[in-house]
matplotlib code that plots the C-alpha trace (Angstrom):
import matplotlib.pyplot as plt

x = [-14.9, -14.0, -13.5, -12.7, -11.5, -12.7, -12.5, -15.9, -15.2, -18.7, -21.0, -24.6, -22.6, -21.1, -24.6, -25.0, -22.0, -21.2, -24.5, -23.6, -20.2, -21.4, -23.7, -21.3, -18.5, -20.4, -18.4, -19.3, -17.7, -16.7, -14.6, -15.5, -13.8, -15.0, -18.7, -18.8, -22.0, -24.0, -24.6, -28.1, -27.9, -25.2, -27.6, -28.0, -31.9, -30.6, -28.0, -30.0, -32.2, -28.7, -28.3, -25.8, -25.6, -23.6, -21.5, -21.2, -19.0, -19.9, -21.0, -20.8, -18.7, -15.1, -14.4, -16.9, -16.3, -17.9, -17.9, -20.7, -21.3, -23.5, -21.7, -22.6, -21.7, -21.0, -18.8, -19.1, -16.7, -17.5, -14.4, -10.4, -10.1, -7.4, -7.8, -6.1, -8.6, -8.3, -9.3, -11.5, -13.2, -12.1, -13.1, -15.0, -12.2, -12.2, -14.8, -14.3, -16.5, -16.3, -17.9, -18.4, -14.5, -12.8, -12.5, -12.0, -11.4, -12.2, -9.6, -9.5, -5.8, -5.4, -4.0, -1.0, -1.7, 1.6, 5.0, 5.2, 1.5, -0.7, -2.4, 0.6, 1.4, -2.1, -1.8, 1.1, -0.7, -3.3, -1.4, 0.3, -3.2, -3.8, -1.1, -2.1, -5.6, -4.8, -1.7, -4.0, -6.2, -2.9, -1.4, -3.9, -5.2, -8.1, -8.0, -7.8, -6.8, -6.7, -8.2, -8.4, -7.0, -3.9, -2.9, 1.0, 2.8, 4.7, 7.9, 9.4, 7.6, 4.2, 4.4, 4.2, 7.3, 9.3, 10.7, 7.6, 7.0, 9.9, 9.3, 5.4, 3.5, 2.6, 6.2, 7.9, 10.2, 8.0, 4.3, 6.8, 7.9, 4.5, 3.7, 6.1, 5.3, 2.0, 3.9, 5.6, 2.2, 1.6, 0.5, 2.0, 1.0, -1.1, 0.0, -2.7, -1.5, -2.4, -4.8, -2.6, 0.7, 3.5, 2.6, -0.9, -1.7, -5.0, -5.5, -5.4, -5.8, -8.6, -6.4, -4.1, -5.4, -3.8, -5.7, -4.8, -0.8, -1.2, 0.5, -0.7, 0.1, -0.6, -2.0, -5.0, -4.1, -4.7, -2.7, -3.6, -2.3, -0.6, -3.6, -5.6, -2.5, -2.2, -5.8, -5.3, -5.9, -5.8, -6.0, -6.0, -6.8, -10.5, -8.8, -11.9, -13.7, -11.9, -12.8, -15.7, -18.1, -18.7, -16.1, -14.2, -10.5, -9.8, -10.4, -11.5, -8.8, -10.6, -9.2, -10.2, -9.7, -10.2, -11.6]
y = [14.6, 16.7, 14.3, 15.9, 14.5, 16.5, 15.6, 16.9, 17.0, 15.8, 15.6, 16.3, 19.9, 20.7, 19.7, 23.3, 24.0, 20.6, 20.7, 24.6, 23.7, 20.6, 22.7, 25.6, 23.3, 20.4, 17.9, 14.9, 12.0, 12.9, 11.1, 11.8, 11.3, 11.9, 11.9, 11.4, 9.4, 6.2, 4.4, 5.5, 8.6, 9.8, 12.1, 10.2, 11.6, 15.2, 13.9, 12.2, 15.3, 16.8, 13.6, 12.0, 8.1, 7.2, 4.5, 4.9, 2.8, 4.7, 3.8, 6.7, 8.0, 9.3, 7.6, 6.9, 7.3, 7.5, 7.9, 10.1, 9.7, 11.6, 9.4, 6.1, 3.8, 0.4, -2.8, -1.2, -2.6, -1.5, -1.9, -2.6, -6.3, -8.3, -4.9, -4.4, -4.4, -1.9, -2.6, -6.1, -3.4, -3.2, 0.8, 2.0, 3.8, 2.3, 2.5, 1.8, 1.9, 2.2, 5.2, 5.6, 5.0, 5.7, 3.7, 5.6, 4.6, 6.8, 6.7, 8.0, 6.9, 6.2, 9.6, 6.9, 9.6, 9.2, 7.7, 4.5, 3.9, 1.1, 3.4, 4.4, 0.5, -0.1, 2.5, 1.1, -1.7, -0.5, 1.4, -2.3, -3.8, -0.9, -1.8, -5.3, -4.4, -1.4, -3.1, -5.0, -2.3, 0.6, -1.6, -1.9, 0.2, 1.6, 5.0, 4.7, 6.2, 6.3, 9.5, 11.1, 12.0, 10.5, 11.8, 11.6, 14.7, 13.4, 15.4, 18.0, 21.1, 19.8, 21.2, 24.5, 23.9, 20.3, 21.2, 21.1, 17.9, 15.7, 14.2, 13.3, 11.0, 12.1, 13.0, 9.6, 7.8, 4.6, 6.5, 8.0, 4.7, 3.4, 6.5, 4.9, 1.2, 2.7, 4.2, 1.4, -0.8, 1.9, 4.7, 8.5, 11.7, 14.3, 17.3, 19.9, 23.5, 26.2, 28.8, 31.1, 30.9, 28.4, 24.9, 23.4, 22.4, 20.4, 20.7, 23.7, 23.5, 25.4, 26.4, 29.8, 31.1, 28.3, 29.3, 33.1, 32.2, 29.4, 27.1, 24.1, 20.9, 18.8, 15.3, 15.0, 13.5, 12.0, 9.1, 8.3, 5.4, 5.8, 5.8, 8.2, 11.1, 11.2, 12.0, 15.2, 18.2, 20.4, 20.0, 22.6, 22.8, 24.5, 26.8, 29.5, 26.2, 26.3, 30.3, 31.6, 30.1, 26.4, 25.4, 22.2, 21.8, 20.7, 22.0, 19.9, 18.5, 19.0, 17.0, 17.5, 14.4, 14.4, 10.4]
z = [-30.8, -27.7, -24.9, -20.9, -17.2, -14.5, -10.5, -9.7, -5.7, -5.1, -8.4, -6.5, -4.9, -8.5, -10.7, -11.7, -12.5, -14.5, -16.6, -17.4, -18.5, -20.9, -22.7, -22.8, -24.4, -26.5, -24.4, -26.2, -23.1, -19.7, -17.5, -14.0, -10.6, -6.4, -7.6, -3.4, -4.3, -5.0, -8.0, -7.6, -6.7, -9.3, -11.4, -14.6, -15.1, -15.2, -17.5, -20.4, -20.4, -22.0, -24.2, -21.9, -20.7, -17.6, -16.9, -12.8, -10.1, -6.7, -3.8, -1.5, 0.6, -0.9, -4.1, -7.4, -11.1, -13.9, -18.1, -19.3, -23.3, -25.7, -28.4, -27.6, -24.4, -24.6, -23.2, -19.8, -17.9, -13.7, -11.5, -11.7, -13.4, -10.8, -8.6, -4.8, -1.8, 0.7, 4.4, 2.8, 0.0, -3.6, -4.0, -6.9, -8.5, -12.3, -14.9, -18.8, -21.6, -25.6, -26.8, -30.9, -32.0, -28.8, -25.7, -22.0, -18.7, -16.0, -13.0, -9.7, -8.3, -4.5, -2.5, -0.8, 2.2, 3.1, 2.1, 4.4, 4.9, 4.2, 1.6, -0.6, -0.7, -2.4, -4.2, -5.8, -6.1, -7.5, -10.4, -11.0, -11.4, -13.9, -15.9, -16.7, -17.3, -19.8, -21.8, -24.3, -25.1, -24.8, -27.4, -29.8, -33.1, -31.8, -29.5, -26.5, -23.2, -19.6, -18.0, -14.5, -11.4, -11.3, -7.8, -9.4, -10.9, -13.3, -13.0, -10.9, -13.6, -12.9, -9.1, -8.0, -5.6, -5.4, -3.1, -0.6, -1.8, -1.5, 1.0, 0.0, -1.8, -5.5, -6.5, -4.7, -7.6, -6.8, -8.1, -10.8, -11.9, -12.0, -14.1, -16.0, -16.7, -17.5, -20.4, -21.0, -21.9, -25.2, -23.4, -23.5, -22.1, -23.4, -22.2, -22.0, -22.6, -20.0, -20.5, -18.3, -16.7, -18.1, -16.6, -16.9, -13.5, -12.7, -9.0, -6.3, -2.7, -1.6, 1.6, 1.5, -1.4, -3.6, -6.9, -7.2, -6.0, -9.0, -6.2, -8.2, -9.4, -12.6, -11.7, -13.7, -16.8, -20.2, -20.9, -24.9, -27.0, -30.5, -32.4, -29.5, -29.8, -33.3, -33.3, -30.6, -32.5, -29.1, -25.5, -22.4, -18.6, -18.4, -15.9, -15.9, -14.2, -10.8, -10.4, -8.7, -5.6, -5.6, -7.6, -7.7, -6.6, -10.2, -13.4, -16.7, -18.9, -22.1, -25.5, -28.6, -31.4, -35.3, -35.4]

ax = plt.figure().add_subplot(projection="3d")
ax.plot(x, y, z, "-o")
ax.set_aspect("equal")
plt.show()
């Protein structure tokens, strides 16, 4: 069962691209994030002509998420359960869903923006909220795992330069912590390997060249309970999907399971 997260960046501007790379890989569930959509106009049509039913929480604007499944999709669950509001709105940022033996949720973090504003305290807020809603499932015998943009490196390695970051969000020992406690619930991280360079990053900056100077950083990640990571027989960054025009500012985490 190949299983893959990918930060789309706008699903109806990537379509072509994203419909390409599922037949080209036999993806058999996606977990998408930023489909910059609505519910009804994610493109689940185009989708089932490929054999593939969506589980979507959009609603426009900057946010949206959802699981695509050719292997069945089931106990849909739409939203974060006990979930932070933000500005009197609880975000479409969460969306779960059982698919043959494996259950996903697909997660699209809060950025936090900056250290100190209202943002990066939801966010935090939101990751606790994640926690408690994870930690039955996280501990239990069936795979599972929590996949997406995390919009948290999880250690110094996983950015191109720490040393740009301190004093940002996405490296702050707060989100790190969370990171953390998210672990703590059952939970451990599937480390993709690179398909060039030494670190797997996830996400370049479209601005200076970040892609060919590899001035990346990992935050798009696959956190897998027991029974989910001793079922990995490979996983890798897609990195060949953030070349070329019209690409996202992420590439695919792509995992592949023997269940």
């Amino acid at each position: 069962m190949r299983i893959a997260t990918w930060n789309v960046n706008s699903i109806t501007a990537r379509l072509p691209r994203l419909l390409a790379w599922l037949e080209s890989t036999g993806t058999d569930v996606l977990c998408i994030q930023e489909t910059k959509t609505t519910a009804e106009g994610f493109p689940a049509a185009e989708l089932r002509e490929l054999g593939y039913e969506s589980a979507v929480n959009a609603t426009g604007r900057w946010n949206g998420v959802a699981v695509i499944s050719r292997a069945g999709l089931e106990d849909v669950v739409t939203g974060l359960p006990g979930g932070p509001e933000y500005e009197g709105v609880q975000e479409p940022r969460a969306v779960s869903a059982t698919c043959g033996p494996v259950r996903v949720w697909s997660v699209y973090v809060p950025n936090g923006r900056e250290v100190g504003h209202d943002h990066y305290a939801y966010k935090l807020r939101w990751l606790e909220a994640l926690n408690k809603a994870v930690a039955e499932d996280a501990a239990g015998e069936r795979p599972f795992a929590v996949l997406g943009d995390y919009n948290i490196a999880p250690a110094d390695e996983d950015v191109w330069d720490p040393a740009l970051f301190a004093e940002s969000t996405h490296v702050t020992p707060a989100e790190r912590a969370a990171l953390a406690a998210l672990r703590d619930t059952g939970l451990q991280d599937v480390v993709p390997r690179p398909l060039k360079y030494d670190r797997p990053y996830t996400y370049w900056d479209y601005r200076q060249l970040g892609f060919p100077k590899n001035k990346g950083m990992r935050i798009d990640l696959v956190y897998g309970n027991v029974p989910f990571a001793a079922a990995v027989k490979d996983s890798y960054v897609d990195r060949e999907e953030r070349k070329g025009k019209g690409a996202s500012d992420h590439a695919p985490v792509v995992v592949d399971l023997d269940v």
